[in-house]
Every structure is written in C-alpha cells, then in structure tokens.
C-alpha positions as CSV (number, residue, x, y, z in Angstrom):
1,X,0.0,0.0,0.0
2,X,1.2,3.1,-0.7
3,X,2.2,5.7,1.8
4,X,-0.4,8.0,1.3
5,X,-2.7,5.1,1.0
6,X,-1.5,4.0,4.5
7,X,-1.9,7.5,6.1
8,X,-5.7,7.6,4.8
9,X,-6.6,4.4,6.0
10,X,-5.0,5.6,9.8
11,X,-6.7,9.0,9.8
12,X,-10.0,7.7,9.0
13,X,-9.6,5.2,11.6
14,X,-9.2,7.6,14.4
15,X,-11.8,9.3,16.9
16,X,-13.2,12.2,15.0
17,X,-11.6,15.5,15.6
18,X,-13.4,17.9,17.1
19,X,-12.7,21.7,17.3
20,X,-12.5,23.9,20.3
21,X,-15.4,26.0,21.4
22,X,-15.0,30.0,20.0
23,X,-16.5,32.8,21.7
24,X,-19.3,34.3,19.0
25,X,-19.1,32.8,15.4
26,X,-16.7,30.3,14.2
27,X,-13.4,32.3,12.1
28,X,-13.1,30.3,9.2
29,X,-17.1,31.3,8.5
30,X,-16.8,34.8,7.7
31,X,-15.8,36.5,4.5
32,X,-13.0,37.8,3.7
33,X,-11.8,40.7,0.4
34,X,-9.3,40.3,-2.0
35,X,-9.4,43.6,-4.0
36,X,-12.6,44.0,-4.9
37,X,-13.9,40.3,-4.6
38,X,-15.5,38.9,-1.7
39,X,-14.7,35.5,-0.6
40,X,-17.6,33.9,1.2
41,X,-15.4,31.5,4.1
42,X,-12.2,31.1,4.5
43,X,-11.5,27.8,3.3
44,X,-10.1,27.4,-0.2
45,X,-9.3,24.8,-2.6
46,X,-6.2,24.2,-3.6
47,X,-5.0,23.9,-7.0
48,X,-4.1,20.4,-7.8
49,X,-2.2,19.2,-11.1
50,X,-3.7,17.0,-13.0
51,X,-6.9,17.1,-10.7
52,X,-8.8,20.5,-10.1
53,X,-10.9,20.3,-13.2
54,X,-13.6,22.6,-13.7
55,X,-16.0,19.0,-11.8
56,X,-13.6,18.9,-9.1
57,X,-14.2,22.6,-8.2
58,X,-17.8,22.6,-8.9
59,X,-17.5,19.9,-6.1
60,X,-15.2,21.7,-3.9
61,X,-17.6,24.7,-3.9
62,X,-20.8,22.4,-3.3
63,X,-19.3,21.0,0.1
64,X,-18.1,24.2,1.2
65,X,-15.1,25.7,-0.1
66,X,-15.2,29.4,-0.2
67,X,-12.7,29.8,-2.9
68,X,-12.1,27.4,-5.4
69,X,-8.6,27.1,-7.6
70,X,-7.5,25.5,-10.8
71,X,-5.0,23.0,-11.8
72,X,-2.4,24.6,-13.3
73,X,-2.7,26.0,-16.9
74,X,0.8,26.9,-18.9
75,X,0.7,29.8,-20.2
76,X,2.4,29.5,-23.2
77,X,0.2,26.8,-24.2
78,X,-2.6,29.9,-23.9
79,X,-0.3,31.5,-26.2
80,X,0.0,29.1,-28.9
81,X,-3.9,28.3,-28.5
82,X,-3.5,24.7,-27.8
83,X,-6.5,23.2,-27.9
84,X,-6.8,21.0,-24.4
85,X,-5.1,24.3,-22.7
86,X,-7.8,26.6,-23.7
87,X,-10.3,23.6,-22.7
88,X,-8.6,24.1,-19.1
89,X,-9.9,27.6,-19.0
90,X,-13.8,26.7,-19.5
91,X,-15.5,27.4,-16.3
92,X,-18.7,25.9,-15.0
93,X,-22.1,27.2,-13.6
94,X,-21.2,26.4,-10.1
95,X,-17.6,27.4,-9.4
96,X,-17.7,31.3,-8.6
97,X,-15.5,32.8,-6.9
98,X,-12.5,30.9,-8.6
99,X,-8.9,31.6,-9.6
100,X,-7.5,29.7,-12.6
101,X,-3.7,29.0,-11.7
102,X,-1.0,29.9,-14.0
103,X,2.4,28.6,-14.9
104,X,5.3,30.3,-17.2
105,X,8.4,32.6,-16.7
106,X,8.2,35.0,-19.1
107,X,6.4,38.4,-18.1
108,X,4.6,38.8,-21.8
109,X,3.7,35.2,-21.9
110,X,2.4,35.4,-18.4
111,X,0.6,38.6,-19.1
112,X,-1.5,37.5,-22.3
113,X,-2.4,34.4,-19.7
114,X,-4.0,36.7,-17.5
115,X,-5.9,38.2,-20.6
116,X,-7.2,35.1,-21.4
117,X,-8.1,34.1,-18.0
118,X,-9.9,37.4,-17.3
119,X,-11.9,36.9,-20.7
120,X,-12.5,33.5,-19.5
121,X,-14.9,35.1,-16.8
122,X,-12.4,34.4,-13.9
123,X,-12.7,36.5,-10.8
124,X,-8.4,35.7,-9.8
125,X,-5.6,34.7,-11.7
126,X,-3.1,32.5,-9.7
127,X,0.5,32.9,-10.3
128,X,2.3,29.2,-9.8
129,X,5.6,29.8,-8.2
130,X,5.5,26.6,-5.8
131,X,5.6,24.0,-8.4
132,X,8.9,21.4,-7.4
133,X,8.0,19.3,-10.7
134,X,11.7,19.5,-12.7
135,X,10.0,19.3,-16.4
136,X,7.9,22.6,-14.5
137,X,11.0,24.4,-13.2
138,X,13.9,23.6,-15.9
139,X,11.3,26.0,-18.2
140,X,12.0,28.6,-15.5
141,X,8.4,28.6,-13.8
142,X,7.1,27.5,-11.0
143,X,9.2,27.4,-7.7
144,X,12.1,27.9,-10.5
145,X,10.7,31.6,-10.0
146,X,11.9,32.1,-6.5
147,X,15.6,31.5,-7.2
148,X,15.1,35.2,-9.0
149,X,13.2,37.6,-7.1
150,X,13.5,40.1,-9.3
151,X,11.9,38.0,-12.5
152,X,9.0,37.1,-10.2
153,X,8.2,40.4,-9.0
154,X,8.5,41.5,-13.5
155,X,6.1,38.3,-13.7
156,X,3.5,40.0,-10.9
157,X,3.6,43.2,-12.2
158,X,3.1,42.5,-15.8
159,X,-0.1,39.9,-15.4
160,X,-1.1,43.1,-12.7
161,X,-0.8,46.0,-15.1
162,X,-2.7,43.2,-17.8
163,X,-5.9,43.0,-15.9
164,X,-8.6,44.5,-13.7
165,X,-9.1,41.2,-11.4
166,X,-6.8,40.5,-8.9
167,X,-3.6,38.7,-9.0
168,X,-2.6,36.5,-6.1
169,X,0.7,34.1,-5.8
170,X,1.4,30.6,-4.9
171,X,5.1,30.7,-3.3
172,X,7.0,28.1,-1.4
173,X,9.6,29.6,1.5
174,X,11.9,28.9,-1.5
175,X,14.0,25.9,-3.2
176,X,15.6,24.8,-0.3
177,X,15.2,25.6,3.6
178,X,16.9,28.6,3.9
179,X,18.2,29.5,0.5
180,X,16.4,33.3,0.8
181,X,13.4,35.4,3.0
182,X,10.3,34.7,2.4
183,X,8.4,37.5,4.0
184,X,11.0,40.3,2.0
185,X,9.9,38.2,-1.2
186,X,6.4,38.5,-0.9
187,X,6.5,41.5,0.4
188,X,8.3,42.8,-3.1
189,X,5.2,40.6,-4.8
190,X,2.6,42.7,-3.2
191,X,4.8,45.6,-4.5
192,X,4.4,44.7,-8.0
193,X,0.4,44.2,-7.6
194,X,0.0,41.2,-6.0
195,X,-3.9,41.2,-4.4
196,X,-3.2,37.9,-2.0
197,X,0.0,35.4,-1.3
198,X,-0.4,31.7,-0.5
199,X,2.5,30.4,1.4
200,X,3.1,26.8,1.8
201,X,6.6,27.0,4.3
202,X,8.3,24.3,2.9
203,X,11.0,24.0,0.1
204,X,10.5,22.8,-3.3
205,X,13.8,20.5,-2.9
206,X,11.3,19.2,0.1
207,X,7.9,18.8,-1.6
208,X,5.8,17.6,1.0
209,X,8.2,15.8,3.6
210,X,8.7,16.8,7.0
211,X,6.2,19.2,8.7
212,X,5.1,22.4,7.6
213,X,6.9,25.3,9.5
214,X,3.7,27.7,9.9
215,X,6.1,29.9,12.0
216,X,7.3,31.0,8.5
217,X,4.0,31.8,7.2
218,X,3.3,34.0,10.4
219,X,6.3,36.0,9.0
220,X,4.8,36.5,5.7
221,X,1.6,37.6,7.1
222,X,3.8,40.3,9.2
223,X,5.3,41.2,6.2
224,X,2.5,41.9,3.8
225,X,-0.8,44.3,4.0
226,X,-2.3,41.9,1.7
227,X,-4.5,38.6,3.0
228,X,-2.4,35.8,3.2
229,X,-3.5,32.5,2.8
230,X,-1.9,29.2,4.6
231,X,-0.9,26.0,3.1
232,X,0.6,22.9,4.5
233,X,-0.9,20.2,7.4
234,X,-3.6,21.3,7.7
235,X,-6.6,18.2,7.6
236,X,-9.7,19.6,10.0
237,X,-11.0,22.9,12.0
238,X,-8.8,22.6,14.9
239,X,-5.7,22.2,12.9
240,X,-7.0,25.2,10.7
241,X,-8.1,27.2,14.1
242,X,-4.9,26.4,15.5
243,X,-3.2,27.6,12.1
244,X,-4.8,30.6,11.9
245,X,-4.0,31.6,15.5
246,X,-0.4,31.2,15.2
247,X,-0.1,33.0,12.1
248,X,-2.9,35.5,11.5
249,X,-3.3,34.7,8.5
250,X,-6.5,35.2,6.7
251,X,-7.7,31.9,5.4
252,X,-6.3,28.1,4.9
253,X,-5.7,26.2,1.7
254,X,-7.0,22.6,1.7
255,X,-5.2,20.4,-0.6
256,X,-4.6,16.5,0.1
257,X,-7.1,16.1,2.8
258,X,-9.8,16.5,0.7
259,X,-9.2,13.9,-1.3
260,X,-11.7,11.4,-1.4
261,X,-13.3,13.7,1.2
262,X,-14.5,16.9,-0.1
263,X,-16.4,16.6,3.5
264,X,-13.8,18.1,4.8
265,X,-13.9,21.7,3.3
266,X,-17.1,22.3,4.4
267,X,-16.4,20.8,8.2
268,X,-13.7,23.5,8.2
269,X,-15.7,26.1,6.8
270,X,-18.3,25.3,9.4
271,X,-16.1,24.4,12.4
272,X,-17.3,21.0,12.8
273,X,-15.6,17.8,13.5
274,X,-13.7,15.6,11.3
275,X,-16.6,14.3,8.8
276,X,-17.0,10.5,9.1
277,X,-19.5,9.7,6.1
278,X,-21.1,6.2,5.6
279,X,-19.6,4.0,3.2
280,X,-22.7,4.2,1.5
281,X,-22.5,8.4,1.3
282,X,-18.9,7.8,-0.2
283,X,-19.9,5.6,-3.1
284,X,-22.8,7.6,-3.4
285,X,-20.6,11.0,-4.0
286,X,-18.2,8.7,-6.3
287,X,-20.2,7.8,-8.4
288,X,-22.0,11.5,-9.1
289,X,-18.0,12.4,-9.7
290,X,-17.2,9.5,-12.0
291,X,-20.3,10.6,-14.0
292,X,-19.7,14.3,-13.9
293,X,-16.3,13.6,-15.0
294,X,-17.4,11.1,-17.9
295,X,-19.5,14.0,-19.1
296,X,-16.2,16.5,-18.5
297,X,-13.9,13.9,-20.8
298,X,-15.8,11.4,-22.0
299,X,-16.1,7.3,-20.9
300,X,-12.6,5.6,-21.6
301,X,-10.7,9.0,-20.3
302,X,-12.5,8.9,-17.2
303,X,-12.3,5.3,-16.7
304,X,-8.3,5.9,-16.4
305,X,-8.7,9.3,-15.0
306,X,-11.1,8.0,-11.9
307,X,-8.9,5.2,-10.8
308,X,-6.5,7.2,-8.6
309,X,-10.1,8.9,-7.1
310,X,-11.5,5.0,-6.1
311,X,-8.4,4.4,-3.6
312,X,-9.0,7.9,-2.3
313,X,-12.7,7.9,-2.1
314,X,-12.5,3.9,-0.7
315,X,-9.4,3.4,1.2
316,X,-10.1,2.5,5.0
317,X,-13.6,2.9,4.9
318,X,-14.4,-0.7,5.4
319,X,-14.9,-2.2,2.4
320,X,-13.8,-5.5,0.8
321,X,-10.1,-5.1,-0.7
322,X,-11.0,-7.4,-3.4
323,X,-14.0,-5.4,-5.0
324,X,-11.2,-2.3,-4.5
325,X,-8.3,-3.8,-6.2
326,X,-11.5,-5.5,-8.8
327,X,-12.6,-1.5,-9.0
328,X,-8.9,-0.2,-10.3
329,X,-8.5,-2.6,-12.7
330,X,-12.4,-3.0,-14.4
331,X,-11.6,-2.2,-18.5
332,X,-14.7,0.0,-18.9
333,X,-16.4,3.1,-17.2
334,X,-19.6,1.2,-17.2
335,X,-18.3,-1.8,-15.8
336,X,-16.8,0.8,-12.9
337,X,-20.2,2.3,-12.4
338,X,-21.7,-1.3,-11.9
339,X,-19.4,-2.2,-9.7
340,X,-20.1,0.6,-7.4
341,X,-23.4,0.2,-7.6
342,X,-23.4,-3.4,-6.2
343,X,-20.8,-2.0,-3.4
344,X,-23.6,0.8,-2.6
345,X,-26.1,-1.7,-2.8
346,X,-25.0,-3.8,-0.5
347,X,-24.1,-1.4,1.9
348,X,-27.6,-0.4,1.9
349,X,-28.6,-3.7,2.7
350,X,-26.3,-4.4,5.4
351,X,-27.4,-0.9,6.9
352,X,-31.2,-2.4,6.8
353,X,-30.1,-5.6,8.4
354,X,-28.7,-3.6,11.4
355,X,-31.5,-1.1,11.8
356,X,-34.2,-4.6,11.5
C-alpha cells in the first residue's frame, strides 16, 4: 500500500476530531476581500495538477469551499492556443468565486495568460511559483521563479498592469530551507500588484516531507498588508483554528485532505468535526463524480482518470479489498459504475439488516 494510501486508512480510523469551542461565530465562517472580490469562508481549494478540473471545483464549492482554484494552466500553451489548454480555461455554472492558476516565466507570456483568464470570466488569476516538478522548473516557472526575485516580481507586475481582477501568488519559502526570505519576497510581490500570497513553508527541494513550518507563514503575514492564505498540514478545523492563531493569517488552503473527502472543506468552513460519512455516502458521492467527470472527458478517459479517485474515495472505509483492487483494474467506465453500484447496494442492505 502506498504511503499515502497507508496514512488515509490511519486518519479515517481515528476518533473524530473535534474543534474547540470559540466565543461568538466560528473564524473560518466569515468572509474575507481580495481587492474588490468577496470571498464567502475562509476555506479554499487548492490547485491540484492533473486534478482540479472545472468537476472537481464545482465539487469543492458544493461542500463548502469558499474559494475554489484550478489545476495549473501553462501559459504558453494559452499563447500558442493549444486546444486542451484553452479547454482548461472553461468554467462551469457552479464554481464562482474561482482563480484559474498559471504557470510560465516570461512576463509577456504570463501577461496575455491573464488576458485570457480574465476573458474566461475568472474573478483571480493565480500565479504558480510553488511548483517542485523539474520538467515545470527547468522552463524557468514554477518554484524555479523564487531563485530570482526580481523575475517574479517582473512576472507579478506584468499579469497586474494586464488585468482588472486580482492577481494572487502561490510561493514556497523557496527551493531549499533557507536558500532566501520569504516574507522580503512577498512582500516585493505585493509591490508589484500582488492582491493575496499563499505560502506553503516548505522548500520545493522538500515537496511535502517533514512538517510544515507555519512559523514562517506568520512572517509573511507580518510582512504583507495583503490577506495571506496558509498551506501545509492542515486536515480539520482545529488544525485550521490552530493555524490561523499562530499565524494571522486570513484563510487556509485545503489540498490532500480533501481527497476522497471533499467533507472536509465544508467541516472547516463550518467548524465542525472531522466528517465521518457512511460507506454508502462515499460511493454515493463517487459515483456523481465519475459521471460528472465522464461528461467533462468522456467514458474511456474517465475510466483511467477516476482510478486514482476510487483508492481515495474507498481506502479504509471498510470495504472489501478485493472489489477495490476489482474497481482499479475493471476495462470500462460502465463496468466501474456497476461495480459501485453493487458496493452501494450492499451497503444499503447491510445498513437495513442492522437497523431490523
């Protein structure tokens, strides 16, 4: 089992977590502004590669996610109007507010990206400068952006001066522990225009060993007049709470613990405890995905597409392992669908046989 696949299975066998009590109304509830935009909670979705599809978000925002993010989109794949780039930049009916997320290292480039993204309908463009992917960085984007301030901040300022809707950035505390200031980096960001900074605090020669060093982000928040956002270890409200507290920041990015559990965002939005949804409720939600995805990409895309998503959605949540490993390896979408079915099914049945 892999080790992620390991770490889901322990989390979801622990107690739920609960929150503390708060005097008056729970933080990560209100609304917060970046420029002009209003974000409704605190709690946003993070942009995952390869995952935050214009489905994903639409289901990040139906559980509760107060800001919803793309996967990133190159920009010079905007430029040269590849077709399955451009396709990245169609939103749907349920996502607002979102930020589509942008890669590249060339100020023009990066500019005409924003264009595009604000004539998508976008309320944010996202400036990717956290990426640790080398095919990502060798181009000179991503974290690669970091290891020149001075290139970043002509990158900010040129997607800024493009557009009327806010820019925000995605930074690391830089390629390796220690290698430059954070806070001084952001703050020259917010000089050139940014609107909001997420900081995750650990290097890109890191990725996402070790802990996250939210004593870092508490800098960057000290540094900048702008909100901040968090990012890093954070899984349920009282982590978030806590996270917030220490570093004043004003709001959290969810990223890996939402997978398979978009409960979550909504739990944190709401302060409640760590969601614990039948088996039944998780197939349930699965299968609405799978099909909103088939209609996003079509059957035999999805089919290859969704099989990360079963372990996620299924992993430690009782279920037998051989209709899993049967689930990742069934040819067809269809035969995927009626697979989970029968799993729903039967955990239906079993549910009326302890209630009788």
């Amino acid at each position: 089992m892999k080790k992620r696949m390991r770490a889901l299975v322990a989390a979801r066998a622990r107690e739920p977590v609960a929150p503390p009590p708060t005097d008056g109304l729970w933080p990560l509830a209100q609304p917060f502004r970046v420029g002009s935009l209003t974000i409704p909670n605190r709690v946003v979705q993070a942009p995952l590669a390869g995952i935050g599809n214009r489905v994903f978000r639409a289901q990040s925002r139906r559980h509760g996610a107060g800001l919803v993010v793309s996967e990133m989109v190159a920009a010079h794949g905007i430029r040269h109007g590849n077709k399955r780039t451009r396709d990245m930049l169609q939103l749907g009916t349920a996502e607002s507010p979102i930020a589509i997320q942008v890669f590249g290292g060339d100020p023009d480039v990066m500019a005409e990206a924003a264009r595009a993204v604000e004539d998508a309908g976008a309320d944010m463009v996202d400036i990717n400068m956290g990426c640790p992917v080398p095919k990502i960085m060798k181009t000179g984007a991503g974290a690669a952006l970091l290891a020149d301030p001075a290139k970043g901040e002509a990158v900010v300022r040129a997607m800024a001066d493009a557009v009327r809707i806010p820019v925000s950035v995605k930074m690391r505390r830089g390629l390796r522990p220690g290698d430059m200031d954070p806070a001084e980096v952001a703050r020259r960001f917010e000089g050139a225009g940014a609107a909001l900074i997420t900081i995750h605090p650990r290097a890109a020669a890191e990725e996402y060993a070790g802990t996250a060093d939210h004593s870092i982000s508490a800098r960057v928040v000290d540094a900048v007049d702008v909100p901040v956002v968090i990012s890093g270890d954070i899984t349920d409200a009282a982590d978030a709470l806590d996270a917030l507290g220490m570093t004043g920041a004003a709001a959290v990015m969810i990223g890996r613990a939402a997978l398979g559990n978009p409960w979550a965002l909504g739990a944190i939005a709401r302060g409640e405890q760590d969601p614990r949804p039948t088996a039944g409720e998780v197939i349930g939600e699965l299968q609405h995905f799978a099909r909103d995805i088939a209609d996003l990409m079509g059957d035999e895309r999805a089919c290859h597409y969704l099989r990360k998503f079963h372990s996620w959605y299924l992993a430690g949540r009782g279920l037998p392992e051989h209709e899993l490993q049967a689930l990742m390896e069934d040819a067809t979408l269809d035969e995927a669908l009626a697979r989970l079915g029968a799993m729903r099914a039967a955990q239906s049945a079993t549910a009326g046989d302890a209630a009788a």
